[in-house]
N, C-alpha and C positions, 0 to 999 in steps of 0.2 A: 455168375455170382454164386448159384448154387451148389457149383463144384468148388469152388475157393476152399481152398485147404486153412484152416483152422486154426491156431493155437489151443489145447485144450488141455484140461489135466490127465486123461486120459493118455493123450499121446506124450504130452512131456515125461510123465512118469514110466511109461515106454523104455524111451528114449534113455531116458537114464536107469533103468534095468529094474524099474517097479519099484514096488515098496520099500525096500529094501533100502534101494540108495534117495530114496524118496526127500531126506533133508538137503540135500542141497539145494531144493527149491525153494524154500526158502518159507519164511511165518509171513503171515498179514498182521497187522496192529491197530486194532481201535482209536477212536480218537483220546479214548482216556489210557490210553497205553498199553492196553491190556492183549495178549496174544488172541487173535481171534480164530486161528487155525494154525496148529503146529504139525511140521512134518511128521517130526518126531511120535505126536499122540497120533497120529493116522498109524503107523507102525504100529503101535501097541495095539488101537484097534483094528487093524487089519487080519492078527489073530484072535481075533472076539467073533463072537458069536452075530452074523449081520441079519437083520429081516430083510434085505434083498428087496424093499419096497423104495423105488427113486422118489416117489415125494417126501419121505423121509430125508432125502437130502443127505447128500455125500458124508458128512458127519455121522447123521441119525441113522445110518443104517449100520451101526454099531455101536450107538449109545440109545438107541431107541429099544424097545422092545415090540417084539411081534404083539399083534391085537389077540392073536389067540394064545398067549400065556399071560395077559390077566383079566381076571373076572373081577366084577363089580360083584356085589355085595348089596343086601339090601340098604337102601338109604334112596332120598330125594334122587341124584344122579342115578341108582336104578330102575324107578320106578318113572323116572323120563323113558327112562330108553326104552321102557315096557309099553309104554302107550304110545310109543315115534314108533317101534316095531310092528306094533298092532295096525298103524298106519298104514306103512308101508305095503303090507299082509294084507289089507282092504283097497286100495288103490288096483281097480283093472287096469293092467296093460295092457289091452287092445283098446282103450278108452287113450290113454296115454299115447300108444301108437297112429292114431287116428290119423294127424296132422301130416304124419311121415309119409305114413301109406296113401293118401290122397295125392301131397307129393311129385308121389312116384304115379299115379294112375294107378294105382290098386284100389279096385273098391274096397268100401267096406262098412260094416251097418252097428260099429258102435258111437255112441252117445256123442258128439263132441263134450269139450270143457270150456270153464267159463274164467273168467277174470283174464291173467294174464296170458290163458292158454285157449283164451279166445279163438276162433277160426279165422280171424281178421287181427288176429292182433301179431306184429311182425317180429316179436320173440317165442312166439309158439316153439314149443317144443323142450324149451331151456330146462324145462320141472324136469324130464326123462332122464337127462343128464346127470342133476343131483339122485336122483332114482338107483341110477345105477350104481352113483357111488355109492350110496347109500346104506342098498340090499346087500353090495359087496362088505361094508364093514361091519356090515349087523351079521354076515354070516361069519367073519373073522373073527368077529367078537364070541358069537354066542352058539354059533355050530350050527344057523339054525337051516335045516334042510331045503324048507321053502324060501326063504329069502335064497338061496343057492337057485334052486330050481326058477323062481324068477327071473333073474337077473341073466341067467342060463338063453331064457324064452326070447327076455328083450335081445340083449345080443344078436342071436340069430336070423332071429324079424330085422332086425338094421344091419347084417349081413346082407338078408337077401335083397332089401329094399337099394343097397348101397350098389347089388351085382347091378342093378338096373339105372343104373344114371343116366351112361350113354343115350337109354331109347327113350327116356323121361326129356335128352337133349340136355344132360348136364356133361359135365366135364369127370373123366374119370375118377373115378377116388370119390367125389362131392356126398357128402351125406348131412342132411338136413331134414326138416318139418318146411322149408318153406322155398321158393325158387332162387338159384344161383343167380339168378338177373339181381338179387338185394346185394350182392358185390360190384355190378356193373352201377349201380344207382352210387357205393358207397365210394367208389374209387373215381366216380365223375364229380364227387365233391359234393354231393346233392343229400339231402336228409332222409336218411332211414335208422331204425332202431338198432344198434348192437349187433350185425350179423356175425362178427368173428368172438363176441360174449357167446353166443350159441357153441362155436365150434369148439371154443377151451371147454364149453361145458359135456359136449360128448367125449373129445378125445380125455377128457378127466377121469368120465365115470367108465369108459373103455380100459384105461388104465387102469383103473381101480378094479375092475372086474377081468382082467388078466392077472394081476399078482397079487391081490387079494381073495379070488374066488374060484382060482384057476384055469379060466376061458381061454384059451387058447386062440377060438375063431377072433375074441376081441382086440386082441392083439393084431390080426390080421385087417382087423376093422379100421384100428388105429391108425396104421401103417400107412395103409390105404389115402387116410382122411390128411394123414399130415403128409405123404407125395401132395395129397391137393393143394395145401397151407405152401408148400415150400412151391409149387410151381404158379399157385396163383400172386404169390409175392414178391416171386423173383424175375415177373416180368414188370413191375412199378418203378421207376424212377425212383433215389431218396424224397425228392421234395414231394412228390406225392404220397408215397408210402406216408411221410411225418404230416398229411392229411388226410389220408386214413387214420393215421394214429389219435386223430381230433375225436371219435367217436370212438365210444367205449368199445373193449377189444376182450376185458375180464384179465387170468391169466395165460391168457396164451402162448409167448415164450417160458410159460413155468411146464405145459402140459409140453410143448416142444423139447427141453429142456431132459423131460423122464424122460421122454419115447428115445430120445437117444442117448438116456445113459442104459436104458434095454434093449438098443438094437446094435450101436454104436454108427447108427450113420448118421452122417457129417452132413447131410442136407440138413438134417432138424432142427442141428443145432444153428447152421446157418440163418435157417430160417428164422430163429426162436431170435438172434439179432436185428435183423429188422422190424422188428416191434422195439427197438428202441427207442422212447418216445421224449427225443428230446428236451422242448418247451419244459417239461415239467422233471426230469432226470438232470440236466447240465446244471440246475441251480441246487438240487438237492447234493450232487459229485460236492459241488465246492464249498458246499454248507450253509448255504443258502435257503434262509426258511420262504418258499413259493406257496404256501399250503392255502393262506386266506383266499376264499371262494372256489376254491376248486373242490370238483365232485369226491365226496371218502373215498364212495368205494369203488369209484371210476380207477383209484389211484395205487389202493390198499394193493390190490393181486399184480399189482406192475412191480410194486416195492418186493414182496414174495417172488416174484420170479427174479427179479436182482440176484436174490441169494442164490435161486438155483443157478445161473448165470454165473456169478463168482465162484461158486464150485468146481464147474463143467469148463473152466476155460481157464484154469490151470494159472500158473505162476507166470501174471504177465500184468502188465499195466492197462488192460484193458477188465481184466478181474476185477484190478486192487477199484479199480472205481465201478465196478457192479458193486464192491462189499461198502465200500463209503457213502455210497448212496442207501443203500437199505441201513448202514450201522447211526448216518445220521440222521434219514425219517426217520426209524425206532426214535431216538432220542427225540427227534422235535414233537412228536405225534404226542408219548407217552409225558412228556413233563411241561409242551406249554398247549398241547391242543386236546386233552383228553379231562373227563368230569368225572367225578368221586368215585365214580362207581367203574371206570378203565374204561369205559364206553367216546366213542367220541362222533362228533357229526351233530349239525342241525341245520336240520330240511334238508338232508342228503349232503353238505357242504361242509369244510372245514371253515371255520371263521379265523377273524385275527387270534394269532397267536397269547396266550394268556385270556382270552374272552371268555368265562365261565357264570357270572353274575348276571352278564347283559345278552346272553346266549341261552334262555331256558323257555323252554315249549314242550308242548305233547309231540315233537316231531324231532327230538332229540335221540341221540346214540342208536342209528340203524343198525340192527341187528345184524346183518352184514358184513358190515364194518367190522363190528366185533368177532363174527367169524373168521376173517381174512387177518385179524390182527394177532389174533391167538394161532395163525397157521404161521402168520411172520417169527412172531414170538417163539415159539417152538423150533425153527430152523435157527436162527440166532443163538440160543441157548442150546443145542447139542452139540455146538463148536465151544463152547465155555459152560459144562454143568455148575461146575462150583460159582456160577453167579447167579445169586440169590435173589437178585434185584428183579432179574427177568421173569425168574417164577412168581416173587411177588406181585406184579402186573397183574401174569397169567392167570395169577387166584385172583386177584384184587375183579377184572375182566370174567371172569369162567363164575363166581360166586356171585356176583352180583348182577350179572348182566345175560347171560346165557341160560346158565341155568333159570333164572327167570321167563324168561322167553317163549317158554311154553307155557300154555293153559292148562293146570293142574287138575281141573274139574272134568276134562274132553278127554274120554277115552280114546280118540285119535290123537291126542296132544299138541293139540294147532301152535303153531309160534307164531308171536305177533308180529309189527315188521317194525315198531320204536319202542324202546324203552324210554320214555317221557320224564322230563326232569321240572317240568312246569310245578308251581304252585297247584295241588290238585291235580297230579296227572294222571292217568286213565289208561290200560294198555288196552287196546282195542287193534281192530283191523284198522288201517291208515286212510284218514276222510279226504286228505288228499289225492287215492286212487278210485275211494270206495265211499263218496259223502254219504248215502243213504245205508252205509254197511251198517248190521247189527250192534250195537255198542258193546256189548256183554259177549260177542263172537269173536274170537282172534282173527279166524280163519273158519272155511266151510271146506266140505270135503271133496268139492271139484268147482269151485266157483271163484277162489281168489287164485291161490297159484303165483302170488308173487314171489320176487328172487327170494324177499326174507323167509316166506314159506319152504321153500327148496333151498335155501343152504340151513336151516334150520333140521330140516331131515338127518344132513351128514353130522350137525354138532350134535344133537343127540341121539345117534349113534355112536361117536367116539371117542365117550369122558375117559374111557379106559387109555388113550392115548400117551398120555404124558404124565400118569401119578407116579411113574417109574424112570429110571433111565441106570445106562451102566456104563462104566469103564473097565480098562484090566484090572484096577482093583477091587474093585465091586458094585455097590447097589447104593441109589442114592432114591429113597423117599422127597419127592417133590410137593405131589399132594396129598391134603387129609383128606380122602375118600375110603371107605367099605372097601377092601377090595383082597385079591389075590393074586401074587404074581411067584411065578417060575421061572425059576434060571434054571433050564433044560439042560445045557454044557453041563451044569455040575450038580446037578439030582437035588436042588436045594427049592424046596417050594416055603414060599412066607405068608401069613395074612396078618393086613390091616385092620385092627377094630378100633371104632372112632366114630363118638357123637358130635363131633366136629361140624361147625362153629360154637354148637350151643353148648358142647363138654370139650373143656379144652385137652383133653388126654387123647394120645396117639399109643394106641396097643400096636407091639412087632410080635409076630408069633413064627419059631420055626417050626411049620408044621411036618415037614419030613427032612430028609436028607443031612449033610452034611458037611462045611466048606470053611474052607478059610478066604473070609472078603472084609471089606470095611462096609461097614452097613451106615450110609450118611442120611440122616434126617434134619429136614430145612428146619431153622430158625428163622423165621421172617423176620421181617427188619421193623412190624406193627407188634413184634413182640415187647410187651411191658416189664421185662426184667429177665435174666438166665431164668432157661427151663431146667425142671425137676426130670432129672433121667435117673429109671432105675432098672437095672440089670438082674434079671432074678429077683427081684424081690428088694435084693439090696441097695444104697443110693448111691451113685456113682459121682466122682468129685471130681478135680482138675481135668474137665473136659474148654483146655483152653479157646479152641474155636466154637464153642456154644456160646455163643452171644447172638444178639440179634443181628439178622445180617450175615450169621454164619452156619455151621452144620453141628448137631451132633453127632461124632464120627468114633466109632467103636471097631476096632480091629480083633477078631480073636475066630477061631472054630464054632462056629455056629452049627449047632446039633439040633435036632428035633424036643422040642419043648423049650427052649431055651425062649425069655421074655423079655423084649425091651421094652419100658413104658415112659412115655414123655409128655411132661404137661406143660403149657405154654403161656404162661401167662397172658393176659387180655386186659386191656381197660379201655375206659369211653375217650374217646378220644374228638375232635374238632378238627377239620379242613377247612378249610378259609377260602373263597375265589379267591384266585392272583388279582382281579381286578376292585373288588370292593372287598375289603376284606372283615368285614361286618357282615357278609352274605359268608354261612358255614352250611357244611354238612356236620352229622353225628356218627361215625363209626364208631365199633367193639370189635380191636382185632380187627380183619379183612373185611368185616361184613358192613355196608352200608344199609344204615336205620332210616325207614321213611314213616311217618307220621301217617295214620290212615283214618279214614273219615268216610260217613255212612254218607254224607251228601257233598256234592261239588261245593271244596271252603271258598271257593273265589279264586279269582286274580292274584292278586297281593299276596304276598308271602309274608308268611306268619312271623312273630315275633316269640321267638320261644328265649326262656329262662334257661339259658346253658345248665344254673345249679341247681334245677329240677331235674335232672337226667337221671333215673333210679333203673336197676333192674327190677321187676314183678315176677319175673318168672325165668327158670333157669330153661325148662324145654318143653314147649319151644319158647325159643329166643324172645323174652317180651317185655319194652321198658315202660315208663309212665314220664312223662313230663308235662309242663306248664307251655301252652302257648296263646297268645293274646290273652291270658287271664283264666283261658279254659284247659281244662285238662285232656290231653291228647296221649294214645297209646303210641309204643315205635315199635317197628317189625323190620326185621330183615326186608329189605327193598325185593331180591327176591321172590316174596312169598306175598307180596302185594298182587292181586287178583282180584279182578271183579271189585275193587272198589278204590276208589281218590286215594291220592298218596301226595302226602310232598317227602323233598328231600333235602333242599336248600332253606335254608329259615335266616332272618335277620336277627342279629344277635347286641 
């Protein structure tokens, strides 16, 4: 099975003499009609400028932009990434290594860790993985030498530990924290935690740290680990393999998926098939919503690897249902299973579909989740930039939900692992892992270590990700962040200035160079009327697709000084649960408003006066309203820390 020759896009396009004759292969179609991938715009991108990064995704890696041509900018998203960095930079890696090196029979005399990197606990190692990614993108991003020289160290250490399998009694290639017998246990049908969630997570940040940090050896690492993935899986029957597939696996045909669109062998990809995990894929293929009780984010990184899968296997019928499967999760997920704020999950579980009213706890929208939904989000949307919808999510999800996530007061910037949607909810370490955790503590600095802790590392490090994107005709503004980005092809550098959410004006500055592009800025679809665009100074009029929903889109020779300013209208707006529709939230614009309270208000959700909803203050973001009779401030959800919050109220 491992030699079975392929269908792939790769070879088809081959075959048919590359790029060039690339349309005869033909488009995929969403289910709302729309081209999901055209030959044709692969041509055009094909001479564009590519970042060469495979989780960017066959698309993205010429509509995306390198991490090292844009910089952030002071704002909230910078000064996360300053203290996830500072993290990073204080985290020992020979503490981190421990688990590995033991392993292997290597002593060694640092510290264990504690929570989920337990010495006993049978996901040990998993935090290294995001580590690696991690220091990889904080040095893409930011130059920064010692994250380089880190990331440089681990590698190496799990080189050599990797050279010793054999006499440790593993099987060649095997690199882990923990013994290859946790395969024999998981393939005899028998309960163990997540052994192949460990292994997406090394060969991820391996990845990451080959063509984001330029490792070389890690590439070697990778190779390595996924001969072991492709030989350890291509000795299982189907009916077992799809009992394996019962226990969480992460994405592991998404990391199988890159390594062979970086190497081009044909085992990986093979391999990265057999995690097809039918029970929960054949009903999503046919449009079938499956999601109630099933684990998020058991599911979230299956769906992500779909898309890589429909990329990597080319113009066939076994594609077109990797892309209908991930195009109709996205729909199910985001319109009947997701809460105000893009988040979705409670108590780690999708509930019935439309359940948002009778679905609220402090154990709501796993941070997780929302990580893996914004890495879907993002592969979706570089096959279609001009849809608006999908970046609206992504803000709706990244402003409210992520970027919260961190502890704004901790200099290591701990992330929590729920964003709570309860009357009164509280972001805390999860009392469900952690009952006697600190309340007032997200996370400690070697003592919790849960997943939401480590995928929390990679998301802030990589807000600079996606406020950009390009085609052959130019440059499309996605998000309002601070920022700076470079189109290197054509000497043309720009920056963003924007008090965004709390000022709704978007400054375009060309700070050097000189180019003829269409310069497109989102109009979100929470926009409250045409924005104000002006051009130099001047007001600029019959810009037909400026509507909500659509783009500001300016074609001309953009010279150095030259200004576009664009203001967006905002107003207060009401979200309804689908299921009681008397239970609202309060949005302004993308930002979800939680009501905050110096002591726990209870149970019960409050009755608030909708016609009390005033703003007090322009920035930061601050309203007043009436609820149960008492007056209650509203804040950005967000920027709720360290004290009670609601966000749903009975109206």
């Amino acid at each position: 099975m491992a030699d079975q020759m392929w269908l792939t896009r790769r070879r088809a396009l081959a075959a048919l003499g590359g790029f060039a004759t690339a349309a005869a292969a033909g488009a995929l179609v969403t289910g709302d009609g729309n081209a999901a991938w055209s030959p044709q715009e692969e041509v055009a991108g094909a001479m564009a400028v590519t970042t060469g990064y495979a989780p960017d995704g066959l698309a993205g890696r010429t509509t995306a932009f390198a991490l090292r041509d844009v910089t952030l900018l002071d704002s909230p998203f910078r000064q996360n990434q300053a203290r996830n960095t500072a993290y990073l930079l204080f985290l020992d890696p020979d503490r981190m290594l421990r688990p590995f090196r033991l392993n292997y029979g290597v002593p060694t005399t640092a510290q264990p860790c504690g929570g989920w990197e337990d010495p006993q606990s049978q996901v040990r190692g998993h935090t290294t993985g995001h580590l690696l990614s991690a220091l990889a993108i904080t040095y893409a991003n930011t130059g920064s030498a010692e994250a380089l020289e880190r990331g440089q160290y681990l590698v190496a250490q799990l080189a050599m530990l990797q050279a010793k399998a054999k006499a440790a009694g593993f099987n060649p290639g095997y690199l882990s924290a923990f013994p290859e017998s946790f395969f024999d246990i998981l393939e005899a049908g028998k309960s163990v935690w997540s052994p192949y969630y460990m292994i997406h997570k090394y060969l991820a940040g391996l990845i990451d740290q080959y063509q984001l940090a330029g490792d070389d050896a890690a590439l070697q690492v990778a190779t390595r680990l996924g001969d072991w993935v492709a030989w350890r899986t291509a000795r299982l029957p189907y009916t077992q393999m799809q009992m394996v597939l019962q226990t969480e696996f992460g994405g592991m045909p998404e990391a199988l998926a890159n390594l062979y669109a970086i190497t081009g062998v044909e085992r990986y990809l093979a391999a990265a098939q057999r995690f097809y995990h039918a029970e929960i894929l054949d009903p999503l293929a046919a449009g079938i919503d499956p999601l109630a009780g099933v684990h998020a984010n058991m599911t979230v990184p299956k769906i992500v690897a779909c898309v890589r899968m429909w990329e990597e296997l080319g113009s066939s019928a076994l594609a077109s249902k990797y892309h209908d499967i991930a195009v109709n999760f996205w729909n199910m997920v985001t319109q009947h299973h997701s809460y105000v704020n893009g988040g979705a999950s409670n108590y780690e579980h999708f509930q019935a579909p439309d359940a948002v009213a009778t679905q609220l706890s402090n154990f709501t929208c796993e941070n997780c989740v929302g990580y893996n939904m914004l890495k879907l989000t993002r592969l979706l949307y570089f096959h279609q930039p001009r849809r608006v919808d999908l970046i609206d999510y992504y803000e709706r999800a990244l402003f409210n939900q992520m970027l919260g996530e961190q502890d704004p007061t901790s200099p290591h910037g701990f992330n929590c692992y729920y964003t709570g949607l309860s009357p009164g909810a509280f972001k805390r370490q999860p009392l469900n892992y952690f009952p006697s955790g600190d309340p007032n503590v997200y996370a400690t600095d070697y003592d919790t270590f849960t997943c939401d802790n480590a995928t929390g590392m990679e998301t802030q490090a990589k807000f600079a990700d996606t406020i950009y994107a390009r085609d052959s005709q130019g440059l499309y503004v996605n998000l309002f962040i601070p920022s700076e980005v470079r189109l290197a092809d054509l000497g043309l550098h720009l920056r963003q200035e924007t008090g965004f959410p709390d000022k709704p004006q978007i400054l375009i500055t060309t700070v050097a160079g000189a180019a003829v592009i269409s310069l497109r800025v989102r109009v979100p679809s929470w926009t409250s009327g045409k924005p104000l665009v002006k051009l130099n100074g001047s007001v600029v009029g019959d810009l037909r697709d400026a509507v909500p929903g659509g783009w500001v889109t300016i074609q001309r020779l953009w010279q150095a000084g030259d200004k576009l300013e664009v203001t967006l209208p905002m107003a207060v707006a009401f979200d309804r649960a689908p299921d009681q529709p008397r239970v609202q939230a309060v949005t302004y614009g993308p930002v979800v408003l939680s009501g905050v309270y110096a002591t726990d208000p209870g149970p019960a959700l409050p009755t608030l006066d909708v016609t009390s909803v005033q703003r007090t203050n322009a920035a930061p973001m601050t309203f007043s309203a009436n609820a149960d009779g008492k007056p209650v401030t509203l804040v950005p959800v967000a920027r709720a820390a360290h004290q009670y919050y609601t966000v749903y109220w009975q109206t």
